[in-house]
FIKOLZA-1660 file (N, C-alpha, C; in steps of 0.1 Angstrom, whole numbers, plus 5000, padded with zeros to 4 digits):
% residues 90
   i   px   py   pz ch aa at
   1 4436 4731 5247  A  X  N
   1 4449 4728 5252  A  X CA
   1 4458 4724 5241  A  X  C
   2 4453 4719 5229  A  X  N
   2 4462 4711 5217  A  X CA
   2 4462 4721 5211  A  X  C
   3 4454 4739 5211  A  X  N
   3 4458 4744 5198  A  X CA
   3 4469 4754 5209  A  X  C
   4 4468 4752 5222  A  X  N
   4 4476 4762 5227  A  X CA
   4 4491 4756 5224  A  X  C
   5 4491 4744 5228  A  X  N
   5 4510 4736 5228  A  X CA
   5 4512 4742 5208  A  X  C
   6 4504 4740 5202  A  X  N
   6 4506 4740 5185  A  X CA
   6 4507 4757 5186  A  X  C
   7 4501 4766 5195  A  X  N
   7 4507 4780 5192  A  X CA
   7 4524 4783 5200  A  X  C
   8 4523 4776 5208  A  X  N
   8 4537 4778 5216  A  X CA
   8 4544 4770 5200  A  X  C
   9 4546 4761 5201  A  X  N
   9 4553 4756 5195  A  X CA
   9 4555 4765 5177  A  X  C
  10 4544 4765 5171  A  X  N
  10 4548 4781 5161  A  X CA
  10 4558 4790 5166  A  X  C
  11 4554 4796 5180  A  X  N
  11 4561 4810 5183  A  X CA
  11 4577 4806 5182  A  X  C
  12 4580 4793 5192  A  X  N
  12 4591 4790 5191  A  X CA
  12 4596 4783 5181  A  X  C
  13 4590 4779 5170  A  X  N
  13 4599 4782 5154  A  X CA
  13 4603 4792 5151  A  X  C
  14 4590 4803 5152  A  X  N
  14 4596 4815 5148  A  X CA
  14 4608 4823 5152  A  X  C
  15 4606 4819 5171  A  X  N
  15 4617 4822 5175  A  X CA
  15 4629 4820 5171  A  X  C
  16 4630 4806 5172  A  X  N
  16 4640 4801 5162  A  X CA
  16 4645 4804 5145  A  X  C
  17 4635 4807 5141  A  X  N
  17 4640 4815 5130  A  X CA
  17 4645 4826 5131  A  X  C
  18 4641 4833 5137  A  X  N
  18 4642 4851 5141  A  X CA
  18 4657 4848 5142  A  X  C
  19 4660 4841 5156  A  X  N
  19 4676 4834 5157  A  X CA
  19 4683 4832 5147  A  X  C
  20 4682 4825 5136  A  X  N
  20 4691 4820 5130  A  X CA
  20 4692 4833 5115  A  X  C
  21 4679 4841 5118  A  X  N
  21 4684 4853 5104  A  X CA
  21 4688 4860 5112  A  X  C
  22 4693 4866 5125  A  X  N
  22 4703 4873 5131  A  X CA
  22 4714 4865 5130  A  X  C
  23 4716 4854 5133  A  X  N
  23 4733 4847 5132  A  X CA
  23 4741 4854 5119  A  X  C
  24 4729 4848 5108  A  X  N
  24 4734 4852 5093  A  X CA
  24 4734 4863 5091  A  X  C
  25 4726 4877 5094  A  X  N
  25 4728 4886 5093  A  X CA
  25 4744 4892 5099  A  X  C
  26 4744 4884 5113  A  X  N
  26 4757 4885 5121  A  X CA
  26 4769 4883 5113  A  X  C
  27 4768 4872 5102  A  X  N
  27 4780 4863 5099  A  X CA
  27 4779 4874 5088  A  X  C
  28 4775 4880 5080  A  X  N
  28 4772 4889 5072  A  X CA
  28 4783 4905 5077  A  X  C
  29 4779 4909 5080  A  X  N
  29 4782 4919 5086  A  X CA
  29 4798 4919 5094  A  X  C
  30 4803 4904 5097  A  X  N
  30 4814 4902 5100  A  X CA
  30 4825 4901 5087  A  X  C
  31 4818 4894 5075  A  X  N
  31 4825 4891 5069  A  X CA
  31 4826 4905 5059  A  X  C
  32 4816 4915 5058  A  X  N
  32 4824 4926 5050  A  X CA
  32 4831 4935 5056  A  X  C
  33 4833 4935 5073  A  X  N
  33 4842 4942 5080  A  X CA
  33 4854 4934 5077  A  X  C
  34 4855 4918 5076  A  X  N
  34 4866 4916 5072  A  X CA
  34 4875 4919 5056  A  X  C
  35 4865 4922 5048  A  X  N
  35 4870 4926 5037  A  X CA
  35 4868 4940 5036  A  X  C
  36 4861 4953 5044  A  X  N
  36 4866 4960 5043  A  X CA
  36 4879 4965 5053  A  X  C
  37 4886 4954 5058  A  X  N
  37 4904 4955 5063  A  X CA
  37 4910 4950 5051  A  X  C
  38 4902 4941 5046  A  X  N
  38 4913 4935 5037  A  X CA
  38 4919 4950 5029  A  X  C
  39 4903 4954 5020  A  X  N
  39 4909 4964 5016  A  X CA
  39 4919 4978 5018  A  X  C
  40 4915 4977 5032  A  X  N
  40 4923 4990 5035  A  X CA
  40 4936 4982 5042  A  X  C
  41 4943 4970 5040  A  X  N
  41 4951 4966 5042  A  X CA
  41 4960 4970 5024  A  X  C
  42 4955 4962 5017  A  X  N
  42 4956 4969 5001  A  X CA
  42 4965 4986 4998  A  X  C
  43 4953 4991 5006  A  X  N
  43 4953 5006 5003  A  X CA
  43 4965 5011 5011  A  X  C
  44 4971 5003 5019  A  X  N
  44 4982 5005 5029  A  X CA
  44 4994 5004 5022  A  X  C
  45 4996 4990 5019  A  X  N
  45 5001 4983 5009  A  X CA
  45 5008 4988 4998  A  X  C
  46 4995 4996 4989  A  X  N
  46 4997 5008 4983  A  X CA
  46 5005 5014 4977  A  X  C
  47 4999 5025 4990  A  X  N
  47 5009 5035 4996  A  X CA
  47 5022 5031 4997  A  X  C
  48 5022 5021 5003  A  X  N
  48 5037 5019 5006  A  X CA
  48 5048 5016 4995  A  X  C
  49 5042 5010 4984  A  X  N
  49 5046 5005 4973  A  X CA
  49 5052 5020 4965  A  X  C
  50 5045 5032 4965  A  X  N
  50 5043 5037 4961  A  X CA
  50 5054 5048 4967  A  X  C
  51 5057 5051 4985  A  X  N
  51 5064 5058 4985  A  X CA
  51 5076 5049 4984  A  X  C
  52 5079 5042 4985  A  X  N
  52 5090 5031 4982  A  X CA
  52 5096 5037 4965  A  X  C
  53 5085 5037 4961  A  X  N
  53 5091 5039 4944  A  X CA
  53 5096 5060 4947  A  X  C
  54 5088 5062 4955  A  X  N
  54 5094 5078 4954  A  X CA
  54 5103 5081 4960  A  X  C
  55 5113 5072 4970  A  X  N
  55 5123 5071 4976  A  X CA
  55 5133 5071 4964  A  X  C
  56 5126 5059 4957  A  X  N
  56 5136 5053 4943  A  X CA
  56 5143 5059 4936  A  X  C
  57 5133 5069 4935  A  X  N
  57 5135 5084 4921  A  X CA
  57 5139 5089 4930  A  X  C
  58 5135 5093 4942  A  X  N
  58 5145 5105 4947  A  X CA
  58 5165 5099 4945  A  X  C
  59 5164 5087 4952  A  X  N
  59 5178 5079 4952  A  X CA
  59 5185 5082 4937  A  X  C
  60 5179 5080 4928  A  X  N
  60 5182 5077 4912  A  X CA
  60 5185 5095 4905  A  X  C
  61 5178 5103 4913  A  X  N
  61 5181 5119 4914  A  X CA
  61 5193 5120 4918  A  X  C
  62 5196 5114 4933  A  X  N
  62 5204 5119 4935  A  X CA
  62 5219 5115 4934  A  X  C
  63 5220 5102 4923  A  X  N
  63 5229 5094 4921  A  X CA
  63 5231 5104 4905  A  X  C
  64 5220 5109 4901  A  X  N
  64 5224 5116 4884  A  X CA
  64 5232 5126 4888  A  X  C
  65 5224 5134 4900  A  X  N
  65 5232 5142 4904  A  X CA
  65 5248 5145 4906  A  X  C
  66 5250 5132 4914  A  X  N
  66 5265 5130 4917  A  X CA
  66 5272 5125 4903  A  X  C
  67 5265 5119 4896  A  X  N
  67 5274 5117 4885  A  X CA
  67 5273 5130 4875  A  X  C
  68 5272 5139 4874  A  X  N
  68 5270 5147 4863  A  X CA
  68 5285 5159 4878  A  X  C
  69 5283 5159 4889  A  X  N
  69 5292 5166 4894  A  X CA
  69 5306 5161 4889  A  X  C
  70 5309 5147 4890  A  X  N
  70 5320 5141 4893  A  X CA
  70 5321 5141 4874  A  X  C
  71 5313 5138 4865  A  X  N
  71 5316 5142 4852  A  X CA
  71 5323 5157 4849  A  X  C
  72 5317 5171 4858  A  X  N
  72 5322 5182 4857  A  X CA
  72 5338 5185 4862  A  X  C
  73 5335 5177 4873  A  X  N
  73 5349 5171 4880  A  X CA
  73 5366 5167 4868  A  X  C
  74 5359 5159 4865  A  X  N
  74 5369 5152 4853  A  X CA
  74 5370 5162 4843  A  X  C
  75 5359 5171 4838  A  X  N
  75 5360 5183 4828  A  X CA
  75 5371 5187 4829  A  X  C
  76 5373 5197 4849  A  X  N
  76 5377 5205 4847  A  X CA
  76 5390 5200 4851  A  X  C
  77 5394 5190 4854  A  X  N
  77 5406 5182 4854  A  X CA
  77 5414 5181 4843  A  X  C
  78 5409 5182 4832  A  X  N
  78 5413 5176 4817  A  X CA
  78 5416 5189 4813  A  X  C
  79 5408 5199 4816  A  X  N
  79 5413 5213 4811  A  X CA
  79 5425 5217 4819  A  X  C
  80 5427 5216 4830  A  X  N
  80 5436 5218 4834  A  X CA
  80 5447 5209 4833  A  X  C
  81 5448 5204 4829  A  X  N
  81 5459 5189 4821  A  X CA
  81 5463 5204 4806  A  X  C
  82 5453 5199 4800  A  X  N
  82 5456 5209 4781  A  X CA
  82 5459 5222 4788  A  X  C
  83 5456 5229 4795  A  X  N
  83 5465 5239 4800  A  X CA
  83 5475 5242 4808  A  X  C
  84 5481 5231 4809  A  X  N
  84 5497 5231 4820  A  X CA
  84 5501 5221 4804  A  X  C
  85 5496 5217 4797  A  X  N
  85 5501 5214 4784  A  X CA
  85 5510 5218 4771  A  X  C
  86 5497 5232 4773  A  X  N
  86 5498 5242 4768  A  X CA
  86 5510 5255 4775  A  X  C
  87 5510 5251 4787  A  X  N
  87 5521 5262 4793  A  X CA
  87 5534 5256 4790  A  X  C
  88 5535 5243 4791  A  X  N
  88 5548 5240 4790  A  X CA
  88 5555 5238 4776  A  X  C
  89 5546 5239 4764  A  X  N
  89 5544 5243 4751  A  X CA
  89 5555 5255 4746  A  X  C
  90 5546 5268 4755  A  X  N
  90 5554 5278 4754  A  X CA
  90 5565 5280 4762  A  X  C
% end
């Protein structure tokens, strides 16, 4: 009768153990799904950093752009100044 209560009582440690290296396995397994969000929160992050800067250059294109028009602008303004300059010369 005493070695039976002493085997129940084993099984149910072990039970008990069994229990508690699934919790940790559990807590395990939670915590690198939480880091792998973190990371692909990162990877999001990124990206975004990234097309943000490609907006940038595109913006900074197209501001050279307009200044190199409005430079040709004034060019051809100035020439046509020295040649009604020039006409009224002759």
């Amino acid at each position: 009768m005493l070695l039976l209560l002493l085997l129940l009582q084993v099984l149910l440690l072990l039970i008990l153990l069994l229990l508690l290296l699934l919790l940790v396995l559990l807590l395990l397994l939670l915590l690198l799904l939480l880091l792998l969000l973190l990371l692909l929160l990162l990877l999001l992050l990124l990206l975004l950093l990234l097309l943000l800067l490609l907006l940038l250059l595109l913006l900074l294109q197209l501001l050279l752009l307009l200044l190199l028009v409005l430079l040709l602008l004034l060019l051809l303004l100035l020439l046509l100044v020295l040649l009604l300059l020039l006409l009224q010369l002759l």
